[in-house]
SEFIZA-3560 file (N, C-alpha, C; in Angstrom, 3 decimals):
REM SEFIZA-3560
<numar><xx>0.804</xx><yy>-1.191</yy><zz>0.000</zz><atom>N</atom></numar>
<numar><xx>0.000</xx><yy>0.000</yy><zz>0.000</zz><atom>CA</atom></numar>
<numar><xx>0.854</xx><yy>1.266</yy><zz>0.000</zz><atom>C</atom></numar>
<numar><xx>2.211</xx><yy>1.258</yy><zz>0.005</zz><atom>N</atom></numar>
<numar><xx>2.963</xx><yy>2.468</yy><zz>0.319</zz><atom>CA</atom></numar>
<numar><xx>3.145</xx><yy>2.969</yy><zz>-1.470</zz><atom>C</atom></numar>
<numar><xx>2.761</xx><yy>2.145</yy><zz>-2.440</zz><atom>N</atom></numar>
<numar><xx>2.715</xx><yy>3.199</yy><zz>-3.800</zz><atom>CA</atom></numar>
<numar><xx>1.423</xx><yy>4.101</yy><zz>-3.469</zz><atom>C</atom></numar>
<numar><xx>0.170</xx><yy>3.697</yy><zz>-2.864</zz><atom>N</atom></numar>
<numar><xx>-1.178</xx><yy>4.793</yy><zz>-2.949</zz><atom>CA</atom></numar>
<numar><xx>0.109</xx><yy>5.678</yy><zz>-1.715</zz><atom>C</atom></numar>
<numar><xx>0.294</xx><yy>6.155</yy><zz>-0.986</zz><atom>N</atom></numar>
<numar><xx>1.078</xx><yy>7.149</yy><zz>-0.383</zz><atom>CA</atom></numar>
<numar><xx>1.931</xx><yy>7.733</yy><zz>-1.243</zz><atom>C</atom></numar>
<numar><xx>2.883</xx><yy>7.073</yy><zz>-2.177</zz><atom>N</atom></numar>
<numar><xx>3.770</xx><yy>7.929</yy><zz>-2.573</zz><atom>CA</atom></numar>
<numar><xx>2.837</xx><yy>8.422</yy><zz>-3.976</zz><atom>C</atom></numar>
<numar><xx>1.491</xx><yy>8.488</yy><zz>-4.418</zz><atom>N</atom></numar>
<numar><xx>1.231</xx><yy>8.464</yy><zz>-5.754</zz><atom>CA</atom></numar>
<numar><xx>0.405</xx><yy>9.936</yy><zz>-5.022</zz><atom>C</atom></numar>
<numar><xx>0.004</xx><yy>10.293</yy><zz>-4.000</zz><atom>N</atom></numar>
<numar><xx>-0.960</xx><yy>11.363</yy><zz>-3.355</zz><atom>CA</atom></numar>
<numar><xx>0.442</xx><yy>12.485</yy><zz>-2.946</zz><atom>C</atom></numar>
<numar><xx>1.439</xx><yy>11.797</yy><zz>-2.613</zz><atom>N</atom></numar>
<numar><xx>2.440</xx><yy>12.621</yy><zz>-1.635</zz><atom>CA</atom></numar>
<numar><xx>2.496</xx><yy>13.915</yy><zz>-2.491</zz><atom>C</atom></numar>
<numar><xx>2.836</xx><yy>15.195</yy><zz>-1.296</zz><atom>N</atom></numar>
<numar><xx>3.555</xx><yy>16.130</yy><zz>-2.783</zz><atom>CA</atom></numar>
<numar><xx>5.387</xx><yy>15.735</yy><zz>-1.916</zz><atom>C</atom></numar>
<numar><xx>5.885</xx><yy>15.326</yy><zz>-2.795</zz><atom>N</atom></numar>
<numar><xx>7.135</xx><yy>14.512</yy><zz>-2.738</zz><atom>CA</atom></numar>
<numar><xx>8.394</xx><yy>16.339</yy><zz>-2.275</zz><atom>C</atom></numar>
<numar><xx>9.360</xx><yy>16.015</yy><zz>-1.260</zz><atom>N</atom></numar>
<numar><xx>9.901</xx><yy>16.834</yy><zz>-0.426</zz><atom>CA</atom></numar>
<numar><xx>11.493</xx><yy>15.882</yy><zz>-1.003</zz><atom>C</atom></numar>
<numar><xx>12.368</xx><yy>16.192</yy><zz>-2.308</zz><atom>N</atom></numar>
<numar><xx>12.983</xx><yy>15.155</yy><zz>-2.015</zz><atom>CA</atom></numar>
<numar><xx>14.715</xx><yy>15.433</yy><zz>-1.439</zz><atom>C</atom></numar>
<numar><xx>15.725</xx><yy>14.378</yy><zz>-1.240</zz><atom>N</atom></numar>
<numar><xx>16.245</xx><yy>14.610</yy><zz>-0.402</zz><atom>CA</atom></numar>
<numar><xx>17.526</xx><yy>14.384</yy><zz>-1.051</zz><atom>C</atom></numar>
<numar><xx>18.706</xx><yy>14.546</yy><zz>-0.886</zz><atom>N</atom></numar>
<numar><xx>20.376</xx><yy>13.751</yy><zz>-2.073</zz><atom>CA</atom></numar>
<numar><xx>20.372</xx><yy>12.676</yy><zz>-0.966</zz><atom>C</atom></numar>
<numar><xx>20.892</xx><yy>11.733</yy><zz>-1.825</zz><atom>N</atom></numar>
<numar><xx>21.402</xx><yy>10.219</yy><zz>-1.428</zz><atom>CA</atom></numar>
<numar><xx>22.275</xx><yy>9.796</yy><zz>-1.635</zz><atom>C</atom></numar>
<numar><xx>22.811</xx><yy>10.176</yy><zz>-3.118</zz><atom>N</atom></numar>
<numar><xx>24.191</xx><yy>9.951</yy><zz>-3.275</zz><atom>CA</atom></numar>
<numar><xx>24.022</xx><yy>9.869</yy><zz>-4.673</zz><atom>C</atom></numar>
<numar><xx>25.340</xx><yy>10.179</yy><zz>-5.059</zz><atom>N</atom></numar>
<numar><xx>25.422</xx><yy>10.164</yy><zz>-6.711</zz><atom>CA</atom></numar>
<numar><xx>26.149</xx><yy>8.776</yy><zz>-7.210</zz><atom>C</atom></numar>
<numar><xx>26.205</xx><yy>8.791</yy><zz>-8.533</zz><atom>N</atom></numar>
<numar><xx>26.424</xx><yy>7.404</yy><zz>-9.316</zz><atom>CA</atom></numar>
<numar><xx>27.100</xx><yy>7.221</yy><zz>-10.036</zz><atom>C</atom></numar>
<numar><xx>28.524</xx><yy>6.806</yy><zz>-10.419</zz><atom>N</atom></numar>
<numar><xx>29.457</xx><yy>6.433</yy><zz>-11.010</zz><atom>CA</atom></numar>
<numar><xx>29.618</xx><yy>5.221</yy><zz>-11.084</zz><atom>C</atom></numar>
<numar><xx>30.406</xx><yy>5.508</yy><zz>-12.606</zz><atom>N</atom></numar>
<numar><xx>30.952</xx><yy>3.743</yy><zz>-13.487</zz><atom>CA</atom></numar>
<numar><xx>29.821</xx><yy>3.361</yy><zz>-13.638</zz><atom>C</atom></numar>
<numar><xx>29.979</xx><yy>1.879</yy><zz>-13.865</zz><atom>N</atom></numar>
<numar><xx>29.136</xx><yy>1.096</yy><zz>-14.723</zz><atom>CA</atom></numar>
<numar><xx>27.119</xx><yy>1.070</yy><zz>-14.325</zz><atom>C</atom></numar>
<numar><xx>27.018</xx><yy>1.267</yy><zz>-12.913</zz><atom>N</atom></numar>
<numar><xx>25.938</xx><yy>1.884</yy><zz>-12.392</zz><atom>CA</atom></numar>
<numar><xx>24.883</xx><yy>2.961</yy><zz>-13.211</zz><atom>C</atom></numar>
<numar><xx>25.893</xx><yy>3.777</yy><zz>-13.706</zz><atom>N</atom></numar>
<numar><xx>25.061</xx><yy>4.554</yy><zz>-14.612</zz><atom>CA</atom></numar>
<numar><xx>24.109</xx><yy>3.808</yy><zz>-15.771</zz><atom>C</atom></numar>
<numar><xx>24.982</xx><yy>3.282</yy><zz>-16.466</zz><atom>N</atom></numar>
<numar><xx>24.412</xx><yy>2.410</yy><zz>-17.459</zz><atom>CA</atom></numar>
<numar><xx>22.889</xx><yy>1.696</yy><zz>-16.840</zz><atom>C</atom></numar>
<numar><xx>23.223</xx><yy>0.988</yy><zz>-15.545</zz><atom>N</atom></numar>
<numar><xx>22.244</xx><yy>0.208</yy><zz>-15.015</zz><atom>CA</atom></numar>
<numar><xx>20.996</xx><yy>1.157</yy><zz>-14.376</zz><atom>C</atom></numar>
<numar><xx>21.391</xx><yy>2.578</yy><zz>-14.221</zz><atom>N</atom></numar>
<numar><xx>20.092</xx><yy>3.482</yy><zz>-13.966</zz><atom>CA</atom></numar>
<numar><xx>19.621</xx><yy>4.360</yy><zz>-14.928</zz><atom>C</atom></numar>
<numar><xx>19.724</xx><yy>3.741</yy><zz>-16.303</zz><atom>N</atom></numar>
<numar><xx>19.555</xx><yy>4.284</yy><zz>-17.426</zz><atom>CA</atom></numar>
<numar><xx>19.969</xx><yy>5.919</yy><zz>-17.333</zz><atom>C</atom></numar>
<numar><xx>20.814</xx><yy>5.924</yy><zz>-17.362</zz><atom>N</atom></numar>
<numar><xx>22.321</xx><yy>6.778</yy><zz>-17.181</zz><atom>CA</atom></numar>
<numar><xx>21.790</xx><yy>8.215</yy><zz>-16.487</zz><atom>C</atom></numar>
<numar><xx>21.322</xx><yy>7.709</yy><zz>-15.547</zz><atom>N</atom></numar>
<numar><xx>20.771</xx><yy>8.544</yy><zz>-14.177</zz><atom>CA</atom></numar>
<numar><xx>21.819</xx><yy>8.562</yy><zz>-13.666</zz><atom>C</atom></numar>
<numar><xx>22.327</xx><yy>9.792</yy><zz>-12.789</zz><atom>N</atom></numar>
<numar><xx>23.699</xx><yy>10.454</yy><zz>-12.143</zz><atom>CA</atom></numar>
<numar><xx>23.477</xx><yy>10.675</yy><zz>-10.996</zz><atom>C</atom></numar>
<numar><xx>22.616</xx><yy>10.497</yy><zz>-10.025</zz><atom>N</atom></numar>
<numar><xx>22.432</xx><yy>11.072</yy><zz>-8.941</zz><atom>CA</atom></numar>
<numar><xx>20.988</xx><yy>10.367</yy><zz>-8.413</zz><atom>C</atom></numar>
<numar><xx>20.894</xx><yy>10.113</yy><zz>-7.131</zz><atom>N</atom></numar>
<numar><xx>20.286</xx><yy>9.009</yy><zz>-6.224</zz><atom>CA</atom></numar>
<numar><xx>18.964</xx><yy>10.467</yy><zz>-5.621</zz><atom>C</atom></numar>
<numar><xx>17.894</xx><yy>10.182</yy><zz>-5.452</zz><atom>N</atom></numar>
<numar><xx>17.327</xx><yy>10.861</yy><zz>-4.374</zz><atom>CA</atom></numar>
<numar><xx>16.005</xx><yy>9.922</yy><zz>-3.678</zz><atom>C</atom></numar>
<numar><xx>15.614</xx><yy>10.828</yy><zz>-2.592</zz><atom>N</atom></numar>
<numar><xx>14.493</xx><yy>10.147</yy><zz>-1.796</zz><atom>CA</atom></numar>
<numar><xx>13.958</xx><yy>10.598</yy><zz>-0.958</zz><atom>C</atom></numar>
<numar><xx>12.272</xx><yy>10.747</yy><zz>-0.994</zz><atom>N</atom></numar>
<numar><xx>11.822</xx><yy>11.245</yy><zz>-0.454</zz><atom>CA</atom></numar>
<numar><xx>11.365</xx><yy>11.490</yy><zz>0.725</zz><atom>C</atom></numar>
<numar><xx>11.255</xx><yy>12.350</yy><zz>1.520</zz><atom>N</atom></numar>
<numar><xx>11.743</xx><yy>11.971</yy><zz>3.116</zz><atom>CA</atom></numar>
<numar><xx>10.336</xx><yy>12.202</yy><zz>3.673</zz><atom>C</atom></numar>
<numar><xx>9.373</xx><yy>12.106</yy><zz>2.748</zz><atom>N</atom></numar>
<numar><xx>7.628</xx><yy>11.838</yy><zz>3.192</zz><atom>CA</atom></numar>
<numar><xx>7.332</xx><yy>10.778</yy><zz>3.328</zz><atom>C</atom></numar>
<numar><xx>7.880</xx><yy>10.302</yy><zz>2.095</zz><atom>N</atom></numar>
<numar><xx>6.917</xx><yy>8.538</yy><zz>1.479</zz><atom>CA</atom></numar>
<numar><xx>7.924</xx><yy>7.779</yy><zz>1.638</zz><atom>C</atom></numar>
<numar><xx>9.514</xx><yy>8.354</yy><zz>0.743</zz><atom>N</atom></numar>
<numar><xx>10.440</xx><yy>7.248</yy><zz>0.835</zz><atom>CA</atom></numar>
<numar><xx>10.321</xx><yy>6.889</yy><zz>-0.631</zz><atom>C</atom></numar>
<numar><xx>10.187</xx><yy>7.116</yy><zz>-1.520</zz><atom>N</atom></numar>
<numar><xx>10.302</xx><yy>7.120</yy><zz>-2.834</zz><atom>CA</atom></numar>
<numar><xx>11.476</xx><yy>7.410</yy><zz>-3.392</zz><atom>C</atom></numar>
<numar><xx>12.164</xx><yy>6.457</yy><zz>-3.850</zz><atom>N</atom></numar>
<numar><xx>13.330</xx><yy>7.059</yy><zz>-4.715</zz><atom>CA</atom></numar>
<numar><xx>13.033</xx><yy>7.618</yy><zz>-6.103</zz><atom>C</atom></numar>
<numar><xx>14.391</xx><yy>8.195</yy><zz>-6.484</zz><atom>N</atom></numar>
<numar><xx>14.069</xx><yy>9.267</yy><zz>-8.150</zz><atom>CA</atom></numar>
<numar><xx>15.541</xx><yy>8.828</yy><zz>-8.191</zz><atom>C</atom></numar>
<numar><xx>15.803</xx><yy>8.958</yy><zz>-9.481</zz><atom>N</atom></numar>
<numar><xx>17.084</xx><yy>9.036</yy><zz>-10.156</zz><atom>CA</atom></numar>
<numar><xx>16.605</xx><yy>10.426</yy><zz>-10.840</zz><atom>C</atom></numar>
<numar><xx>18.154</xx><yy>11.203</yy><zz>-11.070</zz><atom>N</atom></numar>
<numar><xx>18.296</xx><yy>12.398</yy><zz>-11.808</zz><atom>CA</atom></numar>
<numar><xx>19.189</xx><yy>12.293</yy><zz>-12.844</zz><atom>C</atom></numar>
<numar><xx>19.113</xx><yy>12.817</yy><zz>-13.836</zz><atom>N</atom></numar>
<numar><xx>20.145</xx><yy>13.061</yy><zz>-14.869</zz><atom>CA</atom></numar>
<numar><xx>21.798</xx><yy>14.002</yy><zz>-14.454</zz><atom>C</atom></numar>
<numar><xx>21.305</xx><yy>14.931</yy><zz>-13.433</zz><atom>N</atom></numar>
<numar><xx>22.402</xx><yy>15.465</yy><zz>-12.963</zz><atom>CA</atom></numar>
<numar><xx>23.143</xx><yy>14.878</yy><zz>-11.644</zz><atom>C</atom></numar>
<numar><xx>24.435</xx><yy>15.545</yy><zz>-11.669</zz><atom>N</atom></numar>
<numar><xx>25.505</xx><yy>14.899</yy><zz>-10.343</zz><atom>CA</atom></numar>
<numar><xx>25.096</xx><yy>16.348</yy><zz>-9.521</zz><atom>C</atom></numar>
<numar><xx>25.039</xx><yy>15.230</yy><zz>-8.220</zz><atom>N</atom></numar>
<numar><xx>24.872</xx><yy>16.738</yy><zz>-7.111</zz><atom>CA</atom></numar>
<numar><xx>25.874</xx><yy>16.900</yy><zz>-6.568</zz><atom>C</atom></numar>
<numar><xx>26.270</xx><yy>18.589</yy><zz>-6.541</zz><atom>N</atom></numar>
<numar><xx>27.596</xx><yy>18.860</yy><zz>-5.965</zz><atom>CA</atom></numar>
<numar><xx>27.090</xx><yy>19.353</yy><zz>-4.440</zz><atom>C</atom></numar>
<numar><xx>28.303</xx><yy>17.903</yy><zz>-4.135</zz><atom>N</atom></numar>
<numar><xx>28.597</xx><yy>17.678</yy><zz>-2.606</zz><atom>CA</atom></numar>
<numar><xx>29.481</xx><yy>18.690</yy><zz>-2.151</zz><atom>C</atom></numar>
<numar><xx>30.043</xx><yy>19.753</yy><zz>-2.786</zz><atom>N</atom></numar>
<numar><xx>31.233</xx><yy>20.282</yy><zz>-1.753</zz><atom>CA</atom></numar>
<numar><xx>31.149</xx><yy>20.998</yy><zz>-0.701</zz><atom>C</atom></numar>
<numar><xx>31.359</xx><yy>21.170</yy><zz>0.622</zz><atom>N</atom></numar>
<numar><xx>30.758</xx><yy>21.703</yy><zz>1.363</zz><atom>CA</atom></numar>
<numar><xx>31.339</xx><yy>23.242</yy><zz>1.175</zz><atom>C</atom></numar>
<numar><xx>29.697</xx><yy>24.048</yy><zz>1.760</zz><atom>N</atom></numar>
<numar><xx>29.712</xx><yy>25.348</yy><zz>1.541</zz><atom>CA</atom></numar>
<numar><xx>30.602</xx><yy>26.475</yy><zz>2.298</zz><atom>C</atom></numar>
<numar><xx>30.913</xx><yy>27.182</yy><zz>1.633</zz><atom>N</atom></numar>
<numar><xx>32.367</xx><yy>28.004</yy><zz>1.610</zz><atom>CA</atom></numar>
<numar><xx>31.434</xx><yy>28.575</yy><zz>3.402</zz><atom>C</atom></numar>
<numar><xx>32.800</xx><yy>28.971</yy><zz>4.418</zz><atom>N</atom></numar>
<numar><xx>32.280</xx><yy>29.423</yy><zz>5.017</zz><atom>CA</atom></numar>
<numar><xx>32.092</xx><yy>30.750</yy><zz>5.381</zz><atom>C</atom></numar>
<numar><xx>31.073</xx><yy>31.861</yy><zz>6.092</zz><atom>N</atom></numar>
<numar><xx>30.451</xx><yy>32.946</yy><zz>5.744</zz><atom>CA</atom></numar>
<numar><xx>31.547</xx><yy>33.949</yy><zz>5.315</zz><atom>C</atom></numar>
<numar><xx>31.396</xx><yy>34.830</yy><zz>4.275</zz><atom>N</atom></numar>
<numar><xx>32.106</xx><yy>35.850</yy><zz>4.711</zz><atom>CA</atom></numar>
<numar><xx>32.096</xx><yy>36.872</yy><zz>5.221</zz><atom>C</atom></numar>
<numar><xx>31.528</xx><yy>37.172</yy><zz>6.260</zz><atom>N</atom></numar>
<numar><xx>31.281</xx><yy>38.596</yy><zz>7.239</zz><atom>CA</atom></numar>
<numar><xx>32.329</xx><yy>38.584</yy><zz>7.657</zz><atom>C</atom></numar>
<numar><xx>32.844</xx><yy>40.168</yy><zz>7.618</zz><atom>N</atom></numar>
<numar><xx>34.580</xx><yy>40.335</yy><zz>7.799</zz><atom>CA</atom></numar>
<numar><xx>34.579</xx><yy>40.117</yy><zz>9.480</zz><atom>C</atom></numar>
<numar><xx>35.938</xx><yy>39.878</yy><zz>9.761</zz><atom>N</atom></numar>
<numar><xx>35.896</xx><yy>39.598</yy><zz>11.343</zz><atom>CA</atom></numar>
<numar><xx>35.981</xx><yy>40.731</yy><zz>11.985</zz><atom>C</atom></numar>
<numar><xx>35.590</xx><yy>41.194</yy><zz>12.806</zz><atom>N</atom></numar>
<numar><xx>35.442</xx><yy>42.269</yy><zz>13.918</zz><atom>CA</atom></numar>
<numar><xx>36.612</xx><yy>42.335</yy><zz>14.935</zz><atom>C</atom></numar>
<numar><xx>36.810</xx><yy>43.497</yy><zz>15.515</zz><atom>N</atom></numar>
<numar><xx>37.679</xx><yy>43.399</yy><zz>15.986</zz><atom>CA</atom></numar>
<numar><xx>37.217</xx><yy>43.493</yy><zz>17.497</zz><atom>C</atom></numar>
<numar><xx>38.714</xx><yy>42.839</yy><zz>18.222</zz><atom>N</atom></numar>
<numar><xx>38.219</xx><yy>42.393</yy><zz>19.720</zz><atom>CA</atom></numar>
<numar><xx>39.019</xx><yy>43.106</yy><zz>20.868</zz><atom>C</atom></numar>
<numar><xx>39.385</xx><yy>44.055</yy><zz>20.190</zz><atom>N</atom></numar>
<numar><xx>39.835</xx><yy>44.999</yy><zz>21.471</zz><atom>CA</atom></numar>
<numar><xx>38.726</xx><yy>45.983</yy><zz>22.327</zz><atom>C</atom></numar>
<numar><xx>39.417</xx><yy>45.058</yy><zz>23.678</zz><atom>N</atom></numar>
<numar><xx>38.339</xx><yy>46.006</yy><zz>24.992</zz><atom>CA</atom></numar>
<numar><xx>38.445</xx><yy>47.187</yy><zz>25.042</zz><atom>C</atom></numar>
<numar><xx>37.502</xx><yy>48.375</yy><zz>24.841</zz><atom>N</atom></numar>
<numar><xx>37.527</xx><yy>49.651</yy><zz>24.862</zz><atom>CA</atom></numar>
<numar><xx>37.809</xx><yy>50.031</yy><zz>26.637</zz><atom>C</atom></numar>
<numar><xx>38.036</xx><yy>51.616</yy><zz>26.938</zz><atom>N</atom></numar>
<numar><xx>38.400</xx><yy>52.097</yy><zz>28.012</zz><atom>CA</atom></numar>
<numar><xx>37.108</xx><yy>51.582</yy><zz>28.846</zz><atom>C</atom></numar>
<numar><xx>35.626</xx><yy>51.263</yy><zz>28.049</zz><atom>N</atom></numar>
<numar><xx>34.660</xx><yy>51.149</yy><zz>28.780</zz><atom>CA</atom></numar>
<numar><xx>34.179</xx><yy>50.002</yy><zz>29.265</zz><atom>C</atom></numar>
<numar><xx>34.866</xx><yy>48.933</yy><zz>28.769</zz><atom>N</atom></numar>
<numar><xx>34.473</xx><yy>48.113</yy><zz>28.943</zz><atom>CA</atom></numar>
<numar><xx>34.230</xx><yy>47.171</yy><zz>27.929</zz><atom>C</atom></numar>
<numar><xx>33.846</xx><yy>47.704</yy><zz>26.561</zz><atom>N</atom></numar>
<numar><xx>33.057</xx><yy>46.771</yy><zz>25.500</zz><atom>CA</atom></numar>
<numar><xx>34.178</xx><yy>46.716</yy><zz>24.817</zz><atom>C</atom></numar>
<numar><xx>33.508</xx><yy>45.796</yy><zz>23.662</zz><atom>N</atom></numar>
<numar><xx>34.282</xx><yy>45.154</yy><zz>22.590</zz><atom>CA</atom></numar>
<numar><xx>34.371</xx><yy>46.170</yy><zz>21.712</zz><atom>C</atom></numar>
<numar><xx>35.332</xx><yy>46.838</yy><zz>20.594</zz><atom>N</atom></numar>
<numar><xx>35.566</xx><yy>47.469</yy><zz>19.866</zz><atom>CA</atom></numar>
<numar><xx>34.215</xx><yy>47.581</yy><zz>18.555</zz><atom>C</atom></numar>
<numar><xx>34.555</xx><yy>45.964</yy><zz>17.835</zz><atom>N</atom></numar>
<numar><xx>33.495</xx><yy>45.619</yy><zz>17.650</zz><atom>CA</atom></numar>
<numar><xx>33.921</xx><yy>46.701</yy><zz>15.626</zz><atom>C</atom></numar>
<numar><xx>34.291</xx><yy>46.809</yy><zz>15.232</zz><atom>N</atom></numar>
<numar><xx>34.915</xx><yy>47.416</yy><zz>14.072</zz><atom>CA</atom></numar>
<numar><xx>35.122</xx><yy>46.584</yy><zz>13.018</zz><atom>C</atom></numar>
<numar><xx>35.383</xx><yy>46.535</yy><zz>11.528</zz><atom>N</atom></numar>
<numar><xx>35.800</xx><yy>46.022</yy><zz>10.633</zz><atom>CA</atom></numar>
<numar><xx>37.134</xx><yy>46.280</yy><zz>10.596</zz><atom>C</atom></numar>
<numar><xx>38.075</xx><yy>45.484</yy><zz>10.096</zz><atom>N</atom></numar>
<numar><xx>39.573</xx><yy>46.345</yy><zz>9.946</zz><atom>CA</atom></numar>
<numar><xx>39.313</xx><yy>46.636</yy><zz>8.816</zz><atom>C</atom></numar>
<numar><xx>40.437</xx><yy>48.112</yy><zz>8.400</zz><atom>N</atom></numar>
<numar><xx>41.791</xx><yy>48.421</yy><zz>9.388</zz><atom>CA</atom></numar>
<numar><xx>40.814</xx><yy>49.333</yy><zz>10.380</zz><atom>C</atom></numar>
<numar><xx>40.453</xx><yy>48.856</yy><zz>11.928</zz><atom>N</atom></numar>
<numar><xx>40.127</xx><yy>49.745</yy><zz>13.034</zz><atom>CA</atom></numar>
<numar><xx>41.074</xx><yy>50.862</yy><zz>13.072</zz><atom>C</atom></numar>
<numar><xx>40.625</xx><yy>52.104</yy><zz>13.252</zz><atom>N</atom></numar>
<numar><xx>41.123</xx><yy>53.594</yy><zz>13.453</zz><atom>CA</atom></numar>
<numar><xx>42.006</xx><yy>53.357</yy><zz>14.352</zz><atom>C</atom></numar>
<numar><xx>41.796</xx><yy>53.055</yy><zz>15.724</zz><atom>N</atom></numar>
<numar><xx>41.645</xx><yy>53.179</yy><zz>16.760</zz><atom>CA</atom></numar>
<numar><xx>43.029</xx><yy>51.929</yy><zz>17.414</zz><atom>C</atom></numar>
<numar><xx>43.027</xx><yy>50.863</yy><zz>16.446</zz><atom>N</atom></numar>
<numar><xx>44.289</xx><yy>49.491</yy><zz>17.077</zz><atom>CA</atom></numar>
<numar><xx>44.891</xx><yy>49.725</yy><zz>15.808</zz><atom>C</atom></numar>
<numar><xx>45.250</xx><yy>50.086</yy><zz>14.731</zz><atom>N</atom></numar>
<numar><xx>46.202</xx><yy>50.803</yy><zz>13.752</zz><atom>CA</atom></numar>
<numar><xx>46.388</xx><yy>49.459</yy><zz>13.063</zz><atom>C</atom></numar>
<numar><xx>47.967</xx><yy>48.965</yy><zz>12.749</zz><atom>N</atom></numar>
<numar><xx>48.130</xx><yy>47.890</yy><zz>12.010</zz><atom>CA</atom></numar>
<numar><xx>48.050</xx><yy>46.713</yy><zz>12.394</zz><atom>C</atom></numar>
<numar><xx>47.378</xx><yy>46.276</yy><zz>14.024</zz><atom>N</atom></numar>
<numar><xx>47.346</xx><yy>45.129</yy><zz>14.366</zz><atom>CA</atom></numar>
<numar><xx>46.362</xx><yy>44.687</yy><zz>14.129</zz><atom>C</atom></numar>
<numar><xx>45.707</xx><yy>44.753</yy><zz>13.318</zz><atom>N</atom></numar>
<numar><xx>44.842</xx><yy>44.251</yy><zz>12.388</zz><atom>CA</atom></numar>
<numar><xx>45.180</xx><yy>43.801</yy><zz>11.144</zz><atom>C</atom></numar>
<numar><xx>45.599</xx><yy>44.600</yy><zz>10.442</zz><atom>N</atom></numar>
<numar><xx>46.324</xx><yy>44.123</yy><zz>9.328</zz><atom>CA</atom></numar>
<numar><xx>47.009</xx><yy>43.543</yy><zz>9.187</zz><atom>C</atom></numar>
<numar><xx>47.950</xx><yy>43.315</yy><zz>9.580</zz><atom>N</atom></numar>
<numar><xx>49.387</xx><yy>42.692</yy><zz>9.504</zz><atom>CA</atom></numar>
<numar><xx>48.820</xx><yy>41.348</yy><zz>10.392</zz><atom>C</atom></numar>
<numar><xx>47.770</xx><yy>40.550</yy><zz>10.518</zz><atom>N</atom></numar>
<numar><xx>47.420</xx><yy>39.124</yy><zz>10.685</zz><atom>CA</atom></numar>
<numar><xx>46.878</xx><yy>38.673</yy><zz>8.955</zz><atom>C</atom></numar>
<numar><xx>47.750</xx><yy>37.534</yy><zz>9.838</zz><atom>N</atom></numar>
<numar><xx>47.807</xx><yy>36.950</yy><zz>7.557</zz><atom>CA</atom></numar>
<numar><xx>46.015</xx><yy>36.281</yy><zz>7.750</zz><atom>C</atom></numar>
<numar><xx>45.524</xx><yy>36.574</yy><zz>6.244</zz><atom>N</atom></numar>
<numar><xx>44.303</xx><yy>35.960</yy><zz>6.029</zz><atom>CA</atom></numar>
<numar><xx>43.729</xx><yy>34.496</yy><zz>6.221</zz><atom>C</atom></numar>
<numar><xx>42.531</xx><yy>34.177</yy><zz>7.378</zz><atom>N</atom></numar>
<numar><xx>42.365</xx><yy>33.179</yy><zz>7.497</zz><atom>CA</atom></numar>
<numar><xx>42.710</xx><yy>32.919</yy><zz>8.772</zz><atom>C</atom></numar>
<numar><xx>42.989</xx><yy>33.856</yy><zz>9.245</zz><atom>N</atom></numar>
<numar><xx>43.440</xx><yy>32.826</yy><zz>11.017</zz><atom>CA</atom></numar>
<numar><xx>43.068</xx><yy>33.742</yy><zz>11.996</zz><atom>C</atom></numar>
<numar><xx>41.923</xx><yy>34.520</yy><zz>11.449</zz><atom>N</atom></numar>
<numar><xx>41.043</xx><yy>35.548</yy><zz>12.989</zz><atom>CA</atom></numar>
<numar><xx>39.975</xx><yy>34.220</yy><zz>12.414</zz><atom>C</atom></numar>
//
């Protein structure tokens, strides 16, 4: 009875994994696995899904010098205020 479910579903679907070598051939040269995470219905796709994981954010880093008051500076570099010690940290390691 789970085809009358997946034939009503509106299908939500999901990556499973993609398909290389001789496999293709055997999923009538479908590239990519999916399934639906309602019913559970698989799909084959014609396209490969790119897995690479997503770059991470770029919101510039802020800066973390404690002001006379208490708070965080809280600035984009180059901060006015802490001069080149901001800059002069190599990219990638705030």
């Amino acid at each position: 009875m789970n085809w009358i479910k997946q034939l009503f579903c509106a299908h939500n679907f999901e990556f499973v994994r993609n398909v290389y070598g001789d496999e293709i051939m055997l999923l009538g040269w479908k590239r990519s696995v999916w399934r639906c995470t309602k019913c559970s219905k698989l799909e084959d796709r014609d396209m490969l899904h790119d897995v690479t994981p997503q770059p991470e954010s770029t919101i510039a880093a802020k800066c973390q010098r404690i002001e006379g008051s208490g708070e965080i500076c809280g600035l984009t570099p180059p901060c006015p205020d802490c001069g080149s010690s901001l800059i002069d940290v190599p990219e990638g390691s705030l």
